[in-house]
mmCIF entry with sequence, helices, sheets and N, C-alpha, C, O atoms, coordinates in Angstrom:
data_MODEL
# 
_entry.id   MODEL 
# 
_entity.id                         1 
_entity.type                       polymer 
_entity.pdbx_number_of_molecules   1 
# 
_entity_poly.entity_id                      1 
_entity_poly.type                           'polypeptide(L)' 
_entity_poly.nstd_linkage                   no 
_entity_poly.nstd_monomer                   no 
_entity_poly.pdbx_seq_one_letter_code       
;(UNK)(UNK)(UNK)(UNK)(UNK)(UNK)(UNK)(UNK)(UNK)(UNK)(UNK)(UNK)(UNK)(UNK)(UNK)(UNK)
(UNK)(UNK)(UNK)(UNK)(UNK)(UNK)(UNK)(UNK)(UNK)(UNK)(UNK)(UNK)(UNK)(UNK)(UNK)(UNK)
(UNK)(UNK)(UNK)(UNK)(UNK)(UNK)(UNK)(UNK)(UNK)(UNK)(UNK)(UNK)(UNK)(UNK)(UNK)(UNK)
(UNK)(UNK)(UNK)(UNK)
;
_entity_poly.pdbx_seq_one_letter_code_can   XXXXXXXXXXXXXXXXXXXXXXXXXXXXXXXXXXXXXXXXXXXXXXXXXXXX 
_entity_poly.pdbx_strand_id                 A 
# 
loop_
_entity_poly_seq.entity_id 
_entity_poly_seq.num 
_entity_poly_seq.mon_id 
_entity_poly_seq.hetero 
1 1  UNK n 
1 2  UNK n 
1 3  UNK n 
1 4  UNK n 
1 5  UNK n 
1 6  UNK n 
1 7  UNK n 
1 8  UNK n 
1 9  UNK n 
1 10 UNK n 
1 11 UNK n 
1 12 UNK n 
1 13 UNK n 
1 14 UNK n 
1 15 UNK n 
1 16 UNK n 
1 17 UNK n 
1 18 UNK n 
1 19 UNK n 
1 20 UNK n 
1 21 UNK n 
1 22 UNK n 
1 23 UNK n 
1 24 UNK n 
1 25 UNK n 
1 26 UNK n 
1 27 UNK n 
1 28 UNK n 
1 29 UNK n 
1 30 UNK n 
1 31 UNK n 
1 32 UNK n 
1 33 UNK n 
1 34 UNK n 
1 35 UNK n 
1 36 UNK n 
1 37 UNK n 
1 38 UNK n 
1 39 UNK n 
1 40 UNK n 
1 41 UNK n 
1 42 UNK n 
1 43 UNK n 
1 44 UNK n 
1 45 UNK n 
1 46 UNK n 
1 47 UNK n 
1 48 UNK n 
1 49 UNK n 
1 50 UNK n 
1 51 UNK n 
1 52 UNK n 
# 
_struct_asym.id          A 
_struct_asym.entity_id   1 
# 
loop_
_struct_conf.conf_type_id 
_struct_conf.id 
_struct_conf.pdbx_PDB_helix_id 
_struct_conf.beg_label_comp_id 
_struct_conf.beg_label_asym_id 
_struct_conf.beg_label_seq_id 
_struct_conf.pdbx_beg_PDB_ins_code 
_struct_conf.end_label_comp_id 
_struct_conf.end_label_asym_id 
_struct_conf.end_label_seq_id 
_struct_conf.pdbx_end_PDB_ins_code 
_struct_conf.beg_auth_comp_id 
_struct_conf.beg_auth_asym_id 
_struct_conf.beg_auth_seq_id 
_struct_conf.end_auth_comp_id 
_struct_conf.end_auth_asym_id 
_struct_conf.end_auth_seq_id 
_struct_conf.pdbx_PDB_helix_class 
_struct_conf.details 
_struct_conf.pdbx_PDB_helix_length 
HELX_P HELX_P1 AA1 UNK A 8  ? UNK A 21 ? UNK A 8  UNK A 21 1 ? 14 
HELX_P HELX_P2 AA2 UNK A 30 ? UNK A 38 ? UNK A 30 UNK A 38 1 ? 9  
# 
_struct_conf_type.id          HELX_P 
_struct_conf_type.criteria    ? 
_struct_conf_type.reference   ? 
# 
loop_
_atom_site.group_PDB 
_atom_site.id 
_atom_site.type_symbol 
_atom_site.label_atom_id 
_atom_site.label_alt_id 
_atom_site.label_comp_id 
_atom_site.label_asym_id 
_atom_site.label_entity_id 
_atom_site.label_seq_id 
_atom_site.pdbx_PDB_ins_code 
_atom_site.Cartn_x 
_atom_site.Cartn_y 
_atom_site.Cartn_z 
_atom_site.occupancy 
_atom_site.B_iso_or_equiv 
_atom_site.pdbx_formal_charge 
_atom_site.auth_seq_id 
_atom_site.auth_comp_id 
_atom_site.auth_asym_id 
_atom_site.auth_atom_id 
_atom_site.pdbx_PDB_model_num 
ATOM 1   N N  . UNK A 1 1  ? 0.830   -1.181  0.000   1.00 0.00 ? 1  UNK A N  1 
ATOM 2   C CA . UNK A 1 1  ? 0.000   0.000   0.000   1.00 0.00 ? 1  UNK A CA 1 
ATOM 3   C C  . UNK A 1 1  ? 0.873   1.243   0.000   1.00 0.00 ? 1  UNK A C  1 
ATOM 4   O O  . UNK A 1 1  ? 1.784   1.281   0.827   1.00 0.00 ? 1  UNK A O  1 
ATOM 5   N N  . UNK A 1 2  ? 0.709   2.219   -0.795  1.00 0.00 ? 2  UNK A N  1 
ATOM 6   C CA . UNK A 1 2  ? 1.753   3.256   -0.535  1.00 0.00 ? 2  UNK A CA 1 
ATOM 7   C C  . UNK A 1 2  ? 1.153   4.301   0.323   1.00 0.00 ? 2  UNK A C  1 
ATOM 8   O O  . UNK A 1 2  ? -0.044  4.574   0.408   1.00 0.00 ? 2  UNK A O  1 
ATOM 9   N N  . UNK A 1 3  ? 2.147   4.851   0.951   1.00 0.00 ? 3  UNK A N  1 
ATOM 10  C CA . UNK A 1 3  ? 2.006   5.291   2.210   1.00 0.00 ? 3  UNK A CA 1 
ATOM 11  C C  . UNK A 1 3  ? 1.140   6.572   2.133   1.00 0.00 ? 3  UNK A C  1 
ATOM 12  O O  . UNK A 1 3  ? 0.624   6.936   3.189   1.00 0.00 ? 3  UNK A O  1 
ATOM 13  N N  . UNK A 1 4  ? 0.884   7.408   0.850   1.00 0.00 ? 4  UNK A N  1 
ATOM 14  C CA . UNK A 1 4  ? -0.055  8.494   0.720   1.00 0.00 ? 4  UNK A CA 1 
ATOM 15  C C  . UNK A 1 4  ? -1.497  8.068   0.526   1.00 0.00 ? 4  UNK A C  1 
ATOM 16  O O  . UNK A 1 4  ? -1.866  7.518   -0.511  1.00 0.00 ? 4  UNK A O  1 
ATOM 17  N N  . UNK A 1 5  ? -2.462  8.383   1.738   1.00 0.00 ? 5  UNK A N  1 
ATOM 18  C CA . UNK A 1 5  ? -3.488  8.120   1.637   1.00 0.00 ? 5  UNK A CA 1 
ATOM 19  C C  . UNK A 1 5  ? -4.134  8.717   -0.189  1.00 0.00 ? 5  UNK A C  1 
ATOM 20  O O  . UNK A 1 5  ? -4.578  8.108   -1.163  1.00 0.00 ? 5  UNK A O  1 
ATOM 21  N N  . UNK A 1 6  ? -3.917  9.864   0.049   1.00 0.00 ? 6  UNK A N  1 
ATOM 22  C CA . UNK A 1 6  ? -4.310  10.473  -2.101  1.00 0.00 ? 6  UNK A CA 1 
ATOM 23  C C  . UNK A 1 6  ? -3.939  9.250   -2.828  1.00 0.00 ? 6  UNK A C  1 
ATOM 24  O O  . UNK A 1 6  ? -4.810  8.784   -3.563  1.00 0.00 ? 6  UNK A O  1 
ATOM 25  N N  . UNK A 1 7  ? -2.676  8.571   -2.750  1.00 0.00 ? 7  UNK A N  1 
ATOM 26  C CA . UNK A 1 7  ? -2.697  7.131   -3.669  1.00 0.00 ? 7  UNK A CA 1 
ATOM 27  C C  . UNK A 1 7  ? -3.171  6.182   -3.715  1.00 0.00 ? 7  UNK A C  1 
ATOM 28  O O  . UNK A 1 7  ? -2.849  5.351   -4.563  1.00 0.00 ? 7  UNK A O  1 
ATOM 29  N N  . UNK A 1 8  ? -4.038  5.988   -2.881  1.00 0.00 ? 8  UNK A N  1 
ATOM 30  C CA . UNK A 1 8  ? -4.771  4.614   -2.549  1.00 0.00 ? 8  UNK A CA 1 
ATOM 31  C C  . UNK A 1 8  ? -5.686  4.297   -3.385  1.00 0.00 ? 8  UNK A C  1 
ATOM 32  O O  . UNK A 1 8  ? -5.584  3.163   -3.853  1.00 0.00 ? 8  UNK A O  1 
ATOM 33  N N  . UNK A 1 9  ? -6.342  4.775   -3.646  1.00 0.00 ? 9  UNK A N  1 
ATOM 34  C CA . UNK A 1 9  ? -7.387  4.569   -4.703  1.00 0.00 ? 9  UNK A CA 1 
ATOM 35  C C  . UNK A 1 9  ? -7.124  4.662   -6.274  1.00 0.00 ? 9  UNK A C  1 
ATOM 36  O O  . UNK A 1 9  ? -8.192  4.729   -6.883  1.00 0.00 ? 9  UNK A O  1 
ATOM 37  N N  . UNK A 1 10 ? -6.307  4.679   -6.873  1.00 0.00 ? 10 UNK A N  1 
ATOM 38  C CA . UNK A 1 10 ? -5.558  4.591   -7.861  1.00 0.00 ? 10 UNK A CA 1 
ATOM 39  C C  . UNK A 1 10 ? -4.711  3.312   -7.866  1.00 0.00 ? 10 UNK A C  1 
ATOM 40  O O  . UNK A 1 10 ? -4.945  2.495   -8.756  1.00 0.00 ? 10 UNK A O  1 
ATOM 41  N N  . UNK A 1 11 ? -3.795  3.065   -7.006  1.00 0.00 ? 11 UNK A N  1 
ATOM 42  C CA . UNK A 1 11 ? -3.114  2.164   -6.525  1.00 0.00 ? 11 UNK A CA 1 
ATOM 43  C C  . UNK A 1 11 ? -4.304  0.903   -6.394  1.00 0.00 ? 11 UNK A C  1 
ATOM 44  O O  . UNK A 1 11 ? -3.925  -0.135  -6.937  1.00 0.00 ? 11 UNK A O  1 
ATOM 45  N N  . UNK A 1 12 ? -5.599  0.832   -5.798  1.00 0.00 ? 12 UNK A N  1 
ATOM 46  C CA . UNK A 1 12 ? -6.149  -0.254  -5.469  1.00 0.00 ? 12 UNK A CA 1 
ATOM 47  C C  . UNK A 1 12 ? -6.559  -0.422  -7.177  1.00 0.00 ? 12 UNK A C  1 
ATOM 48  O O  . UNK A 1 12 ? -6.673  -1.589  -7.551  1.00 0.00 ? 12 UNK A O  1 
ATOM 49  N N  . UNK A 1 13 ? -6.681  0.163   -7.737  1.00 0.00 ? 13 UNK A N  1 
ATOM 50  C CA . UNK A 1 13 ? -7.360  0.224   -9.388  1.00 0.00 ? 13 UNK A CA 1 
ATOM 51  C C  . UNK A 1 13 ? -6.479  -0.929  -10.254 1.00 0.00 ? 13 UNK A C  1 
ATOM 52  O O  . UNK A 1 13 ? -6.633  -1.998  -10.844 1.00 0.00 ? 13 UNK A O  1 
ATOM 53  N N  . UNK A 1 14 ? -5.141  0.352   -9.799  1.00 0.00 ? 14 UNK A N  1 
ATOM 54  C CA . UNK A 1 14 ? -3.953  -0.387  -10.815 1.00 0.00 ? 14 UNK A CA 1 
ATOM 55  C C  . UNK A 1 14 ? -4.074  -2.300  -10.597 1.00 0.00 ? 14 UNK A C  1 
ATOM 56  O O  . UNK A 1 14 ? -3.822  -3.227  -11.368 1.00 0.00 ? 14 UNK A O  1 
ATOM 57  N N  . UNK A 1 15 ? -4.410  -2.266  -9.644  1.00 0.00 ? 15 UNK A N  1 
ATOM 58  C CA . UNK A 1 15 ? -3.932  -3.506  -8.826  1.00 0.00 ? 15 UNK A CA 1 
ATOM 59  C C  . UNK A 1 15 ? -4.945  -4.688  -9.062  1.00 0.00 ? 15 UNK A C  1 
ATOM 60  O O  . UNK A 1 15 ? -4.641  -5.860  -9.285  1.00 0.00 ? 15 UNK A O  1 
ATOM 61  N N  . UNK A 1 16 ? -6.216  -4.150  -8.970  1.00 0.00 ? 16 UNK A N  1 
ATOM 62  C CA . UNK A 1 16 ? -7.297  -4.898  -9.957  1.00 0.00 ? 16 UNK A CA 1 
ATOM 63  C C  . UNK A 1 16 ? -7.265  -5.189  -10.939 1.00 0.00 ? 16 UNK A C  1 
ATOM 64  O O  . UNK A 1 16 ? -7.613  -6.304  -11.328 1.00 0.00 ? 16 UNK A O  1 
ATOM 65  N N  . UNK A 1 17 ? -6.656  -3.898  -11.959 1.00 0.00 ? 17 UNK A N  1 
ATOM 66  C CA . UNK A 1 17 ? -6.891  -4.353  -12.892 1.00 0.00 ? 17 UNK A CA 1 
ATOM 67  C C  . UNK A 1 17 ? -5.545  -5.059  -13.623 1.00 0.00 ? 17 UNK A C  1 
ATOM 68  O O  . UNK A 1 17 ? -5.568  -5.515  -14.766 1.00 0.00 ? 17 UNK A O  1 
ATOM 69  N N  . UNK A 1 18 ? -4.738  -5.058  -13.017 1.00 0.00 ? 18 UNK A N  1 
ATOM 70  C CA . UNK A 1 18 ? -3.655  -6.210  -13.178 1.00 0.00 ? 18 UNK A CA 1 
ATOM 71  C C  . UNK A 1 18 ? -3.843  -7.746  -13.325 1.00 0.00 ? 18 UNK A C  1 
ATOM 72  O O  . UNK A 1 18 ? -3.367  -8.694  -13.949 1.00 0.00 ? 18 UNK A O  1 
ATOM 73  N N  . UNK A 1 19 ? -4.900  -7.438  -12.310 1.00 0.00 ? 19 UNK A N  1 
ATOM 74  C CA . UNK A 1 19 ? -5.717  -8.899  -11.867 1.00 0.00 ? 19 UNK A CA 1 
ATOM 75  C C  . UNK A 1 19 ? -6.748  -9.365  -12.710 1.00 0.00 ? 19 UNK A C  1 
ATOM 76  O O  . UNK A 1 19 ? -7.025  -10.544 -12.929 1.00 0.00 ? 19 UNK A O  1 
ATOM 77  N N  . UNK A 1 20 ? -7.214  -8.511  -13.101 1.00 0.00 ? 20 UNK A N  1 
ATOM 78  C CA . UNK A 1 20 ? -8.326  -8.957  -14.084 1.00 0.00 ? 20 UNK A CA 1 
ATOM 79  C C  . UNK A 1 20 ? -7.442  -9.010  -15.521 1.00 0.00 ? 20 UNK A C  1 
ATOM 80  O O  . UNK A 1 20 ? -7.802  -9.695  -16.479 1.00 0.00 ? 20 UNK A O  1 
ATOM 81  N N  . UNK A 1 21 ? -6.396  -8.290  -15.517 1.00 0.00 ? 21 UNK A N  1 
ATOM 82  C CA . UNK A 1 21 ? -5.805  -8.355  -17.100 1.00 0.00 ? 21 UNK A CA 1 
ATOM 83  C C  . UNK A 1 21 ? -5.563  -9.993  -17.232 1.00 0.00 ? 21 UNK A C  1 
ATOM 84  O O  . UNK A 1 21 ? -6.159  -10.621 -18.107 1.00 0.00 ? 21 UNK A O  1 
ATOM 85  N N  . UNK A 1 22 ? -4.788  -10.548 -16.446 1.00 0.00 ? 22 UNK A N  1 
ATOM 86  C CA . UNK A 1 22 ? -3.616  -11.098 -16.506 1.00 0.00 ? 22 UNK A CA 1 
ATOM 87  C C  . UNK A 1 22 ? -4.446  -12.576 -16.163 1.00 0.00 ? 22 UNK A C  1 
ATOM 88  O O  . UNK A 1 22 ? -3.902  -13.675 -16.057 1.00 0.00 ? 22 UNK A O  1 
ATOM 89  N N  . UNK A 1 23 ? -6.000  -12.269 -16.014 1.00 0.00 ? 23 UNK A N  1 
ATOM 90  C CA . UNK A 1 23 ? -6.806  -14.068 -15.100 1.00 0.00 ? 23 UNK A CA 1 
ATOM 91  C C  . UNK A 1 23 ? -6.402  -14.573 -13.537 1.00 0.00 ? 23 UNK A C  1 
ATOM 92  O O  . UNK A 1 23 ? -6.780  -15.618 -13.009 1.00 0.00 ? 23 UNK A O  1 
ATOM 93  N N  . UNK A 1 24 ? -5.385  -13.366 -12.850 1.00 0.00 ? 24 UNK A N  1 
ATOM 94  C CA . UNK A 1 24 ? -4.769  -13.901 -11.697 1.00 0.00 ? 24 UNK A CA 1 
ATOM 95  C C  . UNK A 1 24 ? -6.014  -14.159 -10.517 1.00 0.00 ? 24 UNK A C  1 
ATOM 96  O O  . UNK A 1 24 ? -7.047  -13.500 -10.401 1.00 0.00 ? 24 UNK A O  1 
ATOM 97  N N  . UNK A 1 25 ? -5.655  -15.108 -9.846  1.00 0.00 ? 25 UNK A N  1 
ATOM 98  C CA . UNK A 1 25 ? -6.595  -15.500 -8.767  1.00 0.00 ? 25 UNK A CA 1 
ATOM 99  C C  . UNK A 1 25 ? -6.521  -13.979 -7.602  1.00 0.00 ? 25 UNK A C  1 
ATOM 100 O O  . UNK A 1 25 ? -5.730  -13.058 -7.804  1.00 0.00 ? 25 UNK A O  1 
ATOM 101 N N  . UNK A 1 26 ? -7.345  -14.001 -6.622  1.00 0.00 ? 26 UNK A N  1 
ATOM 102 C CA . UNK A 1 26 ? -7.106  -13.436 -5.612  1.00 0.00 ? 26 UNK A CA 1 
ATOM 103 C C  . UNK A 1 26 ? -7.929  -14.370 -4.477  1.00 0.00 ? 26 UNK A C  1 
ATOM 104 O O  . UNK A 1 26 ? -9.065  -14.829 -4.587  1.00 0.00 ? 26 UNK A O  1 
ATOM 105 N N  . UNK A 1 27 ? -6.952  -14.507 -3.304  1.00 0.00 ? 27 UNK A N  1 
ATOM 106 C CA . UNK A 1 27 ? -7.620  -15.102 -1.978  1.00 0.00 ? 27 UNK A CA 1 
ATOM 107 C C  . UNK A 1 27 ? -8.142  -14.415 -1.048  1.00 0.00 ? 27 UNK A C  1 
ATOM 108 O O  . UNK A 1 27 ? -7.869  -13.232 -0.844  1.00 0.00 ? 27 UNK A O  1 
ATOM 109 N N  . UNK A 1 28 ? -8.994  -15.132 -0.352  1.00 0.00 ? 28 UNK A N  1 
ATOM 110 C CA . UNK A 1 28 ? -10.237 -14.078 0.574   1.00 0.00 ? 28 UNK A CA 1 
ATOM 111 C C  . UNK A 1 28 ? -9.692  -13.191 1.229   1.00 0.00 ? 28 UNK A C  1 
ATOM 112 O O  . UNK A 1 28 ? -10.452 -12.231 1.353   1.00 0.00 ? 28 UNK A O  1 
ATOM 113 N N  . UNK A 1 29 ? -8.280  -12.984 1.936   1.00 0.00 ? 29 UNK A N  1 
ATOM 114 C CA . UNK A 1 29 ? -7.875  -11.825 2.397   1.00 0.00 ? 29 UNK A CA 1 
ATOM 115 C C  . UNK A 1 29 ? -8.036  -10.532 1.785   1.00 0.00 ? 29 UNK A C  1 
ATOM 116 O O  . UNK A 1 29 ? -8.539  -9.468  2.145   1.00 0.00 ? 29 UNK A O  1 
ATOM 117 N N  . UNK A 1 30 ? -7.268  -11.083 0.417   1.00 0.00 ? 30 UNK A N  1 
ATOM 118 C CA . UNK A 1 30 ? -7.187  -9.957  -0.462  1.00 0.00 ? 30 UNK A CA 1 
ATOM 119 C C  . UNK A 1 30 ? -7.796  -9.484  -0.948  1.00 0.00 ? 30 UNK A C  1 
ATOM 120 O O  . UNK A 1 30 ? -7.520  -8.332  -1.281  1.00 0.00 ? 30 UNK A O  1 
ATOM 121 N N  . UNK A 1 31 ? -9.507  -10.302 -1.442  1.00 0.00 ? 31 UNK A N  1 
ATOM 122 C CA . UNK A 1 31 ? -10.516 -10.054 -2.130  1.00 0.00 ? 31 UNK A CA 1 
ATOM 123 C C  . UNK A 1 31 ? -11.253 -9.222  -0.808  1.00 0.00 ? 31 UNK A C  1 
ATOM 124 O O  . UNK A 1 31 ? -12.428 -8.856  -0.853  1.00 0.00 ? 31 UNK A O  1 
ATOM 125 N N  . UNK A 1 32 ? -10.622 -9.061  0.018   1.00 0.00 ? 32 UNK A N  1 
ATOM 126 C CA . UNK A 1 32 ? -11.635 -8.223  1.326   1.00 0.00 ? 32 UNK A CA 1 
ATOM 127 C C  . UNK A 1 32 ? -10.838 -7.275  1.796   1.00 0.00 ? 32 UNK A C  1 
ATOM 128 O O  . UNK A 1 32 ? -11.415 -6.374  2.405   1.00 0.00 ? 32 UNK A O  1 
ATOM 129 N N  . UNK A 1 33 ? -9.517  -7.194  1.683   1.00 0.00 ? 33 UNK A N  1 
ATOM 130 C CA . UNK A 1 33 ? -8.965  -5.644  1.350   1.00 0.00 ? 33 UNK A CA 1 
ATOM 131 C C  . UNK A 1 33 ? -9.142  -5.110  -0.110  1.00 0.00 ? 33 UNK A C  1 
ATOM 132 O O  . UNK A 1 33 ? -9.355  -3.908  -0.264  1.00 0.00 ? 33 UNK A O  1 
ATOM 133 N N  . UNK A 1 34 ? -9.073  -5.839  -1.046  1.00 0.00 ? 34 UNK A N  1 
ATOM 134 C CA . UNK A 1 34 ? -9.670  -4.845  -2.457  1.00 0.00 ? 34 UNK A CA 1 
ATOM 135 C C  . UNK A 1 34 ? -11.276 -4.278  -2.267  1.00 0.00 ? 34 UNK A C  1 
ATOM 136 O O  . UNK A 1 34 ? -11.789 -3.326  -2.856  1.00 0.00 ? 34 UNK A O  1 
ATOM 137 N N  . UNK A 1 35 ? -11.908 -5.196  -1.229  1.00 0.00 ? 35 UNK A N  1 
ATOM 138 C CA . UNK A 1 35 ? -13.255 -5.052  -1.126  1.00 0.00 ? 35 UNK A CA 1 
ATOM 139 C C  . UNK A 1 35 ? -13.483 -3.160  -0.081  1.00 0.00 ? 35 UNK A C  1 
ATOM 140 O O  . UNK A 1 35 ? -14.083 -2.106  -0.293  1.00 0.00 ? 35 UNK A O  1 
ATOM 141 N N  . UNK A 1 36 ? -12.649 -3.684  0.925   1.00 0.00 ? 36 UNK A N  1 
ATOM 142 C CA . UNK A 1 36 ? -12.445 -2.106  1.764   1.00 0.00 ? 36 UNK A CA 1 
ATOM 143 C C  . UNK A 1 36 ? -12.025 -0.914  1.467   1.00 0.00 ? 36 UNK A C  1 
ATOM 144 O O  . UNK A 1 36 ? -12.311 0.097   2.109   1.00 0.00 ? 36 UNK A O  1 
ATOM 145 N N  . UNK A 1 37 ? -11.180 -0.969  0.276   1.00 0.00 ? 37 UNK A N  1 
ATOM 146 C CA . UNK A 1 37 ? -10.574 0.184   -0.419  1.00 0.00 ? 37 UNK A CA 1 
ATOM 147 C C  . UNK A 1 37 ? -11.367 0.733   -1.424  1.00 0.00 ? 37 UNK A C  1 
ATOM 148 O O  . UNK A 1 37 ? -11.319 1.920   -1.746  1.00 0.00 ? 37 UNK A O  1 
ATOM 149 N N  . UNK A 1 38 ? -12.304 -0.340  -2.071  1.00 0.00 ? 38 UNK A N  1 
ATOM 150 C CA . UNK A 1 38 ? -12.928 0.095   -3.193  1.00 0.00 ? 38 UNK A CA 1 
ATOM 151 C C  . UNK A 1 38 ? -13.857 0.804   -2.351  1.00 0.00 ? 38 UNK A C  1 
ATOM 152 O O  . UNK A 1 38 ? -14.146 1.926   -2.767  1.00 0.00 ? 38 UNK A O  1 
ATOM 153 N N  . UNK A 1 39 ? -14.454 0.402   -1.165  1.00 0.00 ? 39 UNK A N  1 
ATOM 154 C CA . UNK A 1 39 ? -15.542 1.232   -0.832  1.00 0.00 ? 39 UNK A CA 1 
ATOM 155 C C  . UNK A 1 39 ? -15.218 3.102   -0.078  1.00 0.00 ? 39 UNK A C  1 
ATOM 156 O O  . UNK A 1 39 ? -15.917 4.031   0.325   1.00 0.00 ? 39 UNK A O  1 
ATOM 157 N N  . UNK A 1 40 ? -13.574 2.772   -0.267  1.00 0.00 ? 40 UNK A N  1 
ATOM 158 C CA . UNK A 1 40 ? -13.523 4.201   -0.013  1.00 0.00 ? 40 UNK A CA 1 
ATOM 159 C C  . UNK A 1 40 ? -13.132 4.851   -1.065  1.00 0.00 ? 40 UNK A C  1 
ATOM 160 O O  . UNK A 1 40 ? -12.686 5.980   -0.861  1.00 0.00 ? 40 UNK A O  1 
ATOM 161 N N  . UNK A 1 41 ? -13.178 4.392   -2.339  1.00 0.00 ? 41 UNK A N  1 
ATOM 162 C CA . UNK A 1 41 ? -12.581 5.269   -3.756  1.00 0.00 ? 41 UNK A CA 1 
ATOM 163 C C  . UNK A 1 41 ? -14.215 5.202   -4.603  1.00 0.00 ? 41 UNK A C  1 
ATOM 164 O O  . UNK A 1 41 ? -14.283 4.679   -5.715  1.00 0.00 ? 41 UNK A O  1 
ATOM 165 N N  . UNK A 1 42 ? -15.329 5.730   -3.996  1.00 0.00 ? 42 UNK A N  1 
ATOM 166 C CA . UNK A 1 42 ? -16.447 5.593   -4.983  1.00 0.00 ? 42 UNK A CA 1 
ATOM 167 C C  . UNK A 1 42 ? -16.422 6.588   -6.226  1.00 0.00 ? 42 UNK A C  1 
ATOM 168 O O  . UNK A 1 42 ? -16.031 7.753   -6.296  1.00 0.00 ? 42 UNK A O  1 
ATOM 169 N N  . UNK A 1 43 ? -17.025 5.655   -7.278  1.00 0.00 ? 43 UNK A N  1 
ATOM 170 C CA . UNK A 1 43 ? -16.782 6.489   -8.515  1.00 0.00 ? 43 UNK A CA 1 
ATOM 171 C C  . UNK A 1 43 ? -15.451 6.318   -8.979  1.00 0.00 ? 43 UNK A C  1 
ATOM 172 O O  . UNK A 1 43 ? -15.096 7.134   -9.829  1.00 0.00 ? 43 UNK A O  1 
ATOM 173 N N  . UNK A 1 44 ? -14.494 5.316   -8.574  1.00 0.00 ? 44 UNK A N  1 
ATOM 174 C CA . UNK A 1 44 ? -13.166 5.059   -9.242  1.00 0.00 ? 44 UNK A CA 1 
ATOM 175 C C  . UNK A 1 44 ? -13.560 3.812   -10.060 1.00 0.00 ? 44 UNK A C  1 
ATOM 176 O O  . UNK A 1 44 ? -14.211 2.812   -9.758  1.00 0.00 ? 44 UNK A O  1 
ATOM 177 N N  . UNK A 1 45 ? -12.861 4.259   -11.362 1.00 0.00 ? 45 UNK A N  1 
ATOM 178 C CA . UNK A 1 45 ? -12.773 3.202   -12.546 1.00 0.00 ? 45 UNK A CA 1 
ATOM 179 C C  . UNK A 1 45 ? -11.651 2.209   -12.736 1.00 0.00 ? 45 UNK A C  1 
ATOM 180 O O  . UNK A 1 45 ? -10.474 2.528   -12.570 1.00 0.00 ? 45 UNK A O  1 
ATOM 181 N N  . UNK A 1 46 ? -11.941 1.306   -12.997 1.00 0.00 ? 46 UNK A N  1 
ATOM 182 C CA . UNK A 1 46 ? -10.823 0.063   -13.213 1.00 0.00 ? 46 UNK A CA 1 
ATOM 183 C C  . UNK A 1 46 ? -10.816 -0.239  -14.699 1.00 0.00 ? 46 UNK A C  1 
ATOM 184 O O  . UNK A 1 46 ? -11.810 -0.802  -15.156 1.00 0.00 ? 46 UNK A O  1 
ATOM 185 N N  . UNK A 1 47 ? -10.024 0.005   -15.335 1.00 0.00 ? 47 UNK A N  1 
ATOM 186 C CA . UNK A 1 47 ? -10.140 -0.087  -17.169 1.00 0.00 ? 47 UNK A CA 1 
ATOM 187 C C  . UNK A 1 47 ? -8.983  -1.014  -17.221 1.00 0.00 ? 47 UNK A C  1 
ATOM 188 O O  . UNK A 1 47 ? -7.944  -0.898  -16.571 1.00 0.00 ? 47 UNK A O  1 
ATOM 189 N N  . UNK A 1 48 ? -9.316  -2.045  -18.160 1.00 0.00 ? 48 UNK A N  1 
ATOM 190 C CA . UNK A 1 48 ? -8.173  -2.993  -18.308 1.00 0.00 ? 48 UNK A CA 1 
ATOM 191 C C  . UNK A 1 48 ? -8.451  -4.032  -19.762 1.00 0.00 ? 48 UNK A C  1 
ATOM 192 O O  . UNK A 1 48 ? -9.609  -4.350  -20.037 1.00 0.00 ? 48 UNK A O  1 
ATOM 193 N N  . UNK A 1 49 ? -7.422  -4.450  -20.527 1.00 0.00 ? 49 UNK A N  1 
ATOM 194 C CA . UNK A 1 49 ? -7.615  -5.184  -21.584 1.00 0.00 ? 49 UNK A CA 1 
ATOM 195 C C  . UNK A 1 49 ? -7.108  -6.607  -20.953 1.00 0.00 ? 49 UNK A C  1 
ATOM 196 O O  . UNK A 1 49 ? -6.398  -6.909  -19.994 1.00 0.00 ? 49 UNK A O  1 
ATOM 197 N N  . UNK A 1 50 ? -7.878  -7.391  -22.038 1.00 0.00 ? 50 UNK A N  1 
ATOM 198 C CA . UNK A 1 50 ? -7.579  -8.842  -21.399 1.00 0.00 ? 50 UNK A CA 1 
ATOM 199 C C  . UNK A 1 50 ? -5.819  -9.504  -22.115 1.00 0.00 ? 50 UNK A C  1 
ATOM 200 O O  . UNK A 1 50 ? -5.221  -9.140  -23.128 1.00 0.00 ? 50 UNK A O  1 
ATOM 201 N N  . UNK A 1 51 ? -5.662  -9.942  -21.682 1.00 0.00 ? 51 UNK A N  1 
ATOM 202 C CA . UNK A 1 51 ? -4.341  -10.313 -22.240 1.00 0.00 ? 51 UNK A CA 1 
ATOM 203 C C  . UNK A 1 51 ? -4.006  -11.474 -23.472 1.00 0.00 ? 51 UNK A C  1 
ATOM 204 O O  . UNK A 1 51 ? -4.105  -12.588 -22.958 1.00 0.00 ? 51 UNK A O  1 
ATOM 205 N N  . UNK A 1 52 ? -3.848  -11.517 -24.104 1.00 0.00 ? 52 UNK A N  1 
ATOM 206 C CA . UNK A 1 52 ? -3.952  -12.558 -25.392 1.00 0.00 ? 52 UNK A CA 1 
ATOM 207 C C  . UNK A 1 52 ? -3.701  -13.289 -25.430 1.00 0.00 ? 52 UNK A C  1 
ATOM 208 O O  . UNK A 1 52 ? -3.852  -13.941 -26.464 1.00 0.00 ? 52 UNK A O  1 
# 
């Protein structure tokens, strides 16, 4: 997590959508901190292409 709260929500984006690019799994920890962050970045977009 980087240490500027202003980055967090960008940072949780990037990080999704890495995850969704790429088919990577995520485990329940993580799927419940992506879950806590997203609910403090409302109205943040996750844009991502699938990988070939």
């Amino acid at each position: 997590m980087p240490p500027a709260p202003s980055a967090r929500c960008r940072y949780a984006a990037e990080w999704t959508a890495t995850k969704l690019r790429w088919g990577l799994s995520v485990d329940p920890a993580e799927a419940d901190a992506l879950q806590a962050l997203a609910a403090e970045c409302r109205g943040a977009t996750v844009e991502f292409e699938p990988s070939a």
